[in-house]
N, C-alpha and C positions, 0 to 999 in steps of 0.2 A: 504494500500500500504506500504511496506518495503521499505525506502528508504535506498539507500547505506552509509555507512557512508563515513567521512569525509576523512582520511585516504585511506579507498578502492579507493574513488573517484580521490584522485592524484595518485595511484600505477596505476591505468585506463590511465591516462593522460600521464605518462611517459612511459607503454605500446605504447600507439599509437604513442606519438612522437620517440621512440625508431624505430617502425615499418618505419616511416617516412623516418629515418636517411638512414637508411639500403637500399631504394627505392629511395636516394636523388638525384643519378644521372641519373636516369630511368625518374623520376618526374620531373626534369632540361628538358630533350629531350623533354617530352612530350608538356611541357608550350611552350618551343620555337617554336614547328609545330604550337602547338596552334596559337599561338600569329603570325607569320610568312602566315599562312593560311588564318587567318580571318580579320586581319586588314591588308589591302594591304600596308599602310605608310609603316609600318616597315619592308616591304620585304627589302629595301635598306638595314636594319641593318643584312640579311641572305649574305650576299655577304661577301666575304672571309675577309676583310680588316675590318670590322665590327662585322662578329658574334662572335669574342672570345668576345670580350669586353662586347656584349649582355647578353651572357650567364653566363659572370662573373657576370655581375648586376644580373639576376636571380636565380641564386643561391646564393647569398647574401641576395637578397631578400627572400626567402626561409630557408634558415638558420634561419635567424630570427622570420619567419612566423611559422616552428616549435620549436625550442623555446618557443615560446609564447604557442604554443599547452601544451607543457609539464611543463608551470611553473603558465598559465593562464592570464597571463598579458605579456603587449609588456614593453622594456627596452626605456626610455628617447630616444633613440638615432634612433630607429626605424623609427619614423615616421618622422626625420630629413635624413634617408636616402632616404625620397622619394622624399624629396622638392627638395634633391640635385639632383633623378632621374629624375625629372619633370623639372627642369633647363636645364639638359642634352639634354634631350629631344627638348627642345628648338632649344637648340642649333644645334641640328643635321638636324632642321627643320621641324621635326613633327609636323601637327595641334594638339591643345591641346585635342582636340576628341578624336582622336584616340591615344593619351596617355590614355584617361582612360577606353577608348574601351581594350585597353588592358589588362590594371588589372581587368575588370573584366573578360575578356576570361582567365588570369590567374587563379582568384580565383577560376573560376566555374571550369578549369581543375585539379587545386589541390583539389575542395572539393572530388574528384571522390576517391583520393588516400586518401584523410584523412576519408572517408566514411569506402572505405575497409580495413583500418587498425583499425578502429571502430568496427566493424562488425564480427573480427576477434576473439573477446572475448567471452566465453564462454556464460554468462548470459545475455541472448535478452533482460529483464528487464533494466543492468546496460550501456548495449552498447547503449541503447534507449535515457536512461538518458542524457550518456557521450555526444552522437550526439547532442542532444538539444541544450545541454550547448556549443556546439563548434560552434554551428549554430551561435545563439545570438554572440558570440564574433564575430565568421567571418565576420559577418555583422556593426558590430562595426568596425573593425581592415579596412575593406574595405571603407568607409565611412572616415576614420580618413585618410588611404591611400591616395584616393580619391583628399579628401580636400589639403594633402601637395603636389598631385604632379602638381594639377591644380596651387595652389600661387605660388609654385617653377617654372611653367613651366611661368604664367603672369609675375615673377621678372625678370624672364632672359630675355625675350621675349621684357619688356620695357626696359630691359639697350640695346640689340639688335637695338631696333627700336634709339633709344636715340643717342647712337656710330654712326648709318647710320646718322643721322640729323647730326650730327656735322661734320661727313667725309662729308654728300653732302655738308653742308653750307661752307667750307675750301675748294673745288673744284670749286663752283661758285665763290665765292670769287677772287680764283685764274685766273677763265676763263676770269671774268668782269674786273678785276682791271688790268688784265697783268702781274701779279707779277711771273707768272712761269720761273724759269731759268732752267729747263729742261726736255725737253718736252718728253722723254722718260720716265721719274717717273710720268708726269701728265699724260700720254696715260695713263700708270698702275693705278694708282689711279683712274681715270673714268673708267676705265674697272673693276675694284673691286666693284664698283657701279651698273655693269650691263649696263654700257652704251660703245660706240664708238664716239672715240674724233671724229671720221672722216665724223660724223650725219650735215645733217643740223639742226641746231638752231633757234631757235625763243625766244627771251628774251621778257616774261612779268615783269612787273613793276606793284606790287599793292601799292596803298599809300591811307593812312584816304583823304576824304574829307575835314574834317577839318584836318591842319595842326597840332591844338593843338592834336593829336589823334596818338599821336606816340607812347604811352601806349599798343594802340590796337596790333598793330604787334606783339607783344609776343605772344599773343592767335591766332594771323590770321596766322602764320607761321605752326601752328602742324595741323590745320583746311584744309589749300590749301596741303602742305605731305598727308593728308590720300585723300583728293580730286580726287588730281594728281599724283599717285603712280608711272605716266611712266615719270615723270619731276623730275627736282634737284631744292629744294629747299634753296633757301640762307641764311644767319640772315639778320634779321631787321636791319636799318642802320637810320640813323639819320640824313647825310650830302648828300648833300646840304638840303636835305630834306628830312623827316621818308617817306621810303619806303620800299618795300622787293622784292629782285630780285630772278624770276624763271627764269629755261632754258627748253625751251619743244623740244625734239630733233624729227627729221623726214628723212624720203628720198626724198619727193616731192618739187615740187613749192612750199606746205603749209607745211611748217615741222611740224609746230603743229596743227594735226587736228581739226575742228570745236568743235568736242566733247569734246576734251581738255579744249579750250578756254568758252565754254558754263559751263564746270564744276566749272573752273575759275572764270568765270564771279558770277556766283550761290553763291558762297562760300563770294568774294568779298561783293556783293550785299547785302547779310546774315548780313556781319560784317560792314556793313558801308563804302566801300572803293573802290576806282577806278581802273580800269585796263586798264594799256597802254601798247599796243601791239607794238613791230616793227616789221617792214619787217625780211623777212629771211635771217639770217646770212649763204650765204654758204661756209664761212670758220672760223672756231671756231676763229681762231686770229683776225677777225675782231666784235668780242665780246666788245672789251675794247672801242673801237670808239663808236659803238650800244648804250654803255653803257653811256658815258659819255653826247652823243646826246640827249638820255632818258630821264636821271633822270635831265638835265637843261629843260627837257619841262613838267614836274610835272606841274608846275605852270600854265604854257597854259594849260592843260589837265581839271585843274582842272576850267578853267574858259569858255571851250570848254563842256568840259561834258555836263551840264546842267541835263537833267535827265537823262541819259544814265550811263552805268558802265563801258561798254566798250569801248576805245577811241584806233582810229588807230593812226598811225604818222601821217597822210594824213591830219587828223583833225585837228592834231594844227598848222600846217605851217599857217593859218592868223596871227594865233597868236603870233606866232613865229617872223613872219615879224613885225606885232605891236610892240612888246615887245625893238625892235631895237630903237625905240624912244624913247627919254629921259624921265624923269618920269614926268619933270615940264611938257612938252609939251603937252603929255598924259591928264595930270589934270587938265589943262588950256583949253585943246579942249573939255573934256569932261562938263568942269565948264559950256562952254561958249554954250553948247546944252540943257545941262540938267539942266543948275542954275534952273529955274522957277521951278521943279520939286521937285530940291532936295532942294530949301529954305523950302516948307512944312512941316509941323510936320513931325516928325520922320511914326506913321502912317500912314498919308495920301500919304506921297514920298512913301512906299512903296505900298502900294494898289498901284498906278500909275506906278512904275516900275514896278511892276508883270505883268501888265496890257500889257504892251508894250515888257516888252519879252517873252510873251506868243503871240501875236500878230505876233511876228516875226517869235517867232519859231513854228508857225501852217501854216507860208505859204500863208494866205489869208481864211485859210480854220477856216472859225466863229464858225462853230455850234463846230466839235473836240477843237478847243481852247475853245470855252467858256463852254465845257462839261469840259474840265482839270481841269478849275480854280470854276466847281462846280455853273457857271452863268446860268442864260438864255442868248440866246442869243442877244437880245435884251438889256439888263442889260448891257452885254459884248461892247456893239456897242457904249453903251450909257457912257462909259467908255474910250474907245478907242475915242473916240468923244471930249472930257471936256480935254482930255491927249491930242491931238494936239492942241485944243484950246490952252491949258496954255504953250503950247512949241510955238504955231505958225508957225505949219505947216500944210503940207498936205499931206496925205500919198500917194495919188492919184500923186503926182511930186515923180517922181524917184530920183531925188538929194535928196530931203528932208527924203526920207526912206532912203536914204545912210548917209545923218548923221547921223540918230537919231538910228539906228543899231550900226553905226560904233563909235559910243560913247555911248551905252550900252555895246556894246563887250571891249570898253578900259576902262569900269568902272569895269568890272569884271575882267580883268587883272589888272586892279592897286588892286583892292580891297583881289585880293590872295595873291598880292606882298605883300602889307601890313601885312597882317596875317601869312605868312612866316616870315617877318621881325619881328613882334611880337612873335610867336611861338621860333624864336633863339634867340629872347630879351632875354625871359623867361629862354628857359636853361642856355646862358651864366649865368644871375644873379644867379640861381639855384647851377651851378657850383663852381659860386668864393662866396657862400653864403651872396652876394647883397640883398636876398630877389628879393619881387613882384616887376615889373618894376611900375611907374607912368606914368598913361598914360593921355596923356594934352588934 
């Protein structure tokens, strides 16, 4: 075999990209039907307001694509103009697919014109060569394309997404707290959002279980945004208690559908954390009330929940009403039920408390209680049994189930109260750098 030499082979090269030159506006039309034809996204960019700019990118693109034909290598700045194309592209909204659906309907309609300008040369031996060699880069140069328009199109894409969380977190913000003074810039701002201020509402509240667990909220805020893509997400907050406020907007009685709240629920559930729901706001200004209602009933919620993730307002009103009693009074009545209980080792009080509000909360019904806590039922009975003994009661008297209820339900509202008041121990010392609180 005769191969060409080294010289003939780039006089071949500047041949064809010369060929190219002369074809470059021919080659432009072509890519654009191309591109316009088979990936439907970018019909939007065929509309009058759109295609100069397109066709500017494509000949740009092109420019440089022969270039590289005629010198065999791409310049630095090539493959830096696709990340910027791929950003673009973001931006104008295209899925990232059919960004590279495109380059390749591009490539495959330019290799057609770099084939026939290939083909053009006298020696079938040297044009066979020339082809080979242009194949291998094409494939190369596509690949490397490829790769910057997919990262340029993911960069923009996350500052995109990133800009929306911060504009929704400053519109909830504004809706819960009241802080709007004009309520013409805040219609426009919800509505650059995709929403109508004029929706009914429904404001969910997530917050850790444990209070110490306000850490979690950072991560639980970008988790419930891709959840709940038809809600506004808030920031994380801290006061009175870490929690994080959504708004799920609707037309009905339920503004925020089941599916919503199920999604919700899922995601919470996932990460550790409670969901309390309220009733439907049917006028966004009474958001700030909603709000303030809310997040002072965290602490009911969380002593209401029990195993549940989901808690309505409905739920905590006992608690609610408890909570109006003084603390002494609370721990005095509770003292004065469950002293014999909680004197026990630290183990033994809890097996017995488990015992009893598991008891309570199955209803009467043995076998599902003592399946929960993993007994027989029998075992369960014989438990429940030795737990009135040492209280001295009988569950069989209705007075006697109403205290010993109603002073497990005020030892778990003192018992959250406490641990909120220790969880803002912590941050103030943290703050004025006090260090760990001592706890007596």
């Amino acid at each position: 075999m005769v191969m060409v030499d080294t010289p003939t082979r780039q006089q071949l090269r500047n041949t064809v990209a010369t060929r190219l030159e002369a074809r470059l506006d021919e080659l432009v039309d072509a890519v654009c039907s191309a591109v316009f034809a088979e990936v439907s996204p970018y019909q939007q960019l065929a509309l009058p307001t759109a295609v100069k700019g397109f066709r500017a990118d494509v000949r740009g693109s092109l420019d440089a694509y022969v270039r590289t034909v005629g010198e065999g290598r791409p310049k630095p700045g090539d493959v830096e103009r696709f990340h910027r194309l791929g950003a673009q592209r973001a931006s104008q909204g295209l899925p990232a697919d059919a960004v590279t659906d495109a380059l390749e309907v591009a490539m495959r309609t330019c290799w057609h014109y770099v084939s026939e300008a290939a083909l053009t040369i006298e020696d079938p031996r040297s044009a066979a060569e020339l082809l080979a060699d242009l194949a291998l880069e094409a494939f190369a140069h596509y690949k490397d394309a490829a790769a910057a328009l997919t990262a340029g199109h993911s960069a923009e894409r996350g500052r995109g997404t990133y800009g929306h969380a911060r504009a929704a977190a400053e519109v909830v913000a504004r809706l819960v707290d009241g802080t709007w003074s004009d309520e013409r810039e805040l219609r426009r701002a919800v509505r650059a959002l995709g929403f109508d201020l004029s929706s009914r509402w429904t404001l969910v509240l997530l917050t850790p279980v444990d209070p110490r667990g306000a850490h979690d909220l950072e991560r639980l805020a970008p988790a419930v945004g891709e959840a709940l893509p038809d809600g506004l997400v808030g920031a994380a907050r801290v006061v009175p208690t870490s929690h994080l406020p959504v708004l799920l907007p609707g037309d009905g009685d339920e503004a925020a559908g089941s599916e919503a709240l199920q999604q919700a629920a899922a995601v919470a559930e996932e990460h550790g954390s409670l969901l309390l729901v309220s009733d439907v706001a049917w006028l966004w200004t009474a958001l700030p009330h909603a709000y303030r209602s809310q997040t002072e009933d965290i602490v009911c919620a969380r002593a209401a929940s029990r195993n549940g993730v989901v808690v309505r307002d409905s739920a905590c009103a006992a608690y609610r009403l408890l909570r109006t009693l003084p603390l002494s009074q609370r721990v005095e009545y509770v003292r004065s039920v469950l002293g014999p209980v909680l004197d026990l080792p630290p183990g033994k009080s809890g097996e017995v408390l488990a015992t009893l509000d598991a008891y309570f909360r199955g209803r009467g019904r043995l076998d599902e209680t003592a399946a929960d806590l993993r007994l027989h039922r029998n075992s369960f009975r014989y438990r429940l049994d030795r737990a009135q003994t040492l209280l001295g009661v009988n569950f069989r008297n209705g007075t006697d189930r109403m205290r010993v209820e109603l002073a497990l339900a005020l030892r778990r509202l003192d018992r959250e109260e406490m641990a909120l008041l220790e969880a803002h121990r912590v941050v103030d010392n943290v703050g004025t750098g006090a260090g760990e609180p001592t706890v007596g």
